[in-house]
C-alpha angles and dihedrals in degrees: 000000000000096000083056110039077049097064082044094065097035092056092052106022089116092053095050102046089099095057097049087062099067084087096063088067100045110127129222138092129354130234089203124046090206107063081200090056087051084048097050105042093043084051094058090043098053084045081066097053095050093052083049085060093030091059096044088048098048099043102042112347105206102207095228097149094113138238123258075350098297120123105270135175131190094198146355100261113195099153126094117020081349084072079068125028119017092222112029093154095063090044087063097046089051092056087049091056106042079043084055083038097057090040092060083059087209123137086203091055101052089050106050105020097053096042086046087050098045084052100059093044093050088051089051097041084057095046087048096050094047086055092046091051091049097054102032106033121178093008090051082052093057101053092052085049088056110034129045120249088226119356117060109220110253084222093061094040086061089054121107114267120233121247109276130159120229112246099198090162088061087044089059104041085057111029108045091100103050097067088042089056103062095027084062091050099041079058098057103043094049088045089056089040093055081044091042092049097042098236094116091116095038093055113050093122077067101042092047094058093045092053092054085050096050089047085048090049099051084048099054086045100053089042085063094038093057093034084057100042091052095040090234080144123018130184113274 
């Protein structure tokens, strides 16, 4: 049923991001009596979350976007952030969205939105794995055996990592929306709930420097944007 309901959502997550982001505006009460507080502390967690993707791009991209929107996979990459955790990638997205979560400073939000999130990971991650096991078989079975769905082992975290260069131009080429993405959101929400709580005039030090991140933002963006259009940088 997982493993269902998971292609599903693979096939038409784009479609329903949208949709996943109502939550972000519910209204009711706040776990933080300072909005700018909320701001500030989901910012740095779904920071976390983009050096978590940052790091597995950058070391050994696995090319899992799909094909004709079907789960889909090259190879079976073990190496990188995959030595440690079997799906790096959605536990960055997950610290994106409980960082967006906490920004939106919503109860609500955090109740309905991050449950609703780790759902739909877990239903692709079980689509992912029955495709994988499918193509990959035994060897598929003894990586499970050896590294965590989730959870990376403290003990293998302290190993020694094998030697890997860094491929920040690939990091780039394929990241540069994503930041833009929930900075963009964590904007939003913290702009309508200055404007929900009535504190828009009270709080224009804070909107000031928001505004200057979000320029700065947009900039870094459309640098990217243009860097990757002409080809001035390409993936390695």
């Amino acid at each position: 049923m997982l493993s269902t309901i998971g292609h599903f959502l693979f096939r038409y997550r784009n479609s329903l991001f949208p949709v996943a982001c109502l939550p972000l505006f519910l209204p009711g009460p706040e776990p933080f009596e300072d909005t700018w507080v909320a701001t500030l502390l989901g910012a740095a967690v779904a920071l976390a979350g983009q050096l978590v993707r940052a790091s597995t791009i950058g070391l050994q991209y696995v090319i899992r976007g799909g094909r004709g929107k079907r789960v889909y996979a090259e190879d079976l990459v073990t190496g990188g952030v995959y030595a440690h955790v079997r799906n790096p990638m959605y536990v960055g997205n997950l610290l994106i969205v409980l960082g967006v979560a906490i920004a939106a400073n919503s109860w609500p939000t955090l109740w309905l939105g991050v449950p609703m999130a780790v759902f739909m990971y877990i239903c692709i991650v079980a689509a992912e794995e029955e495709y994988l096991l499918g193509r990959f078989g035994a060897a598929f079975k003894a990586y499970c055996q050896d590294v965590p769905r989730w959870v990376p082992r403290p003990a293998a975290l302290l190993r020694r990592s094998e030697a890997m260069q860094f491929r920040w131009r690939r990091v780039l080429v394929k990241e540069y929306g994503t930041p833009f993405g929930w900075i963009s959101v964590i904007i939003a929400v913290t702009l309508f709930n200055f404007w929900h709580d009535g504190e828009w005039d009270a709080r224009h030090v804070e909107i000031a420097a928001i505004t200057w991140a979000f320029a700065i933002t947009v900039t870094l963006w459309f640098t990217a944007w243009r860097l990757k259009r002409s080809r001035t940088i390409e993936a390695d």
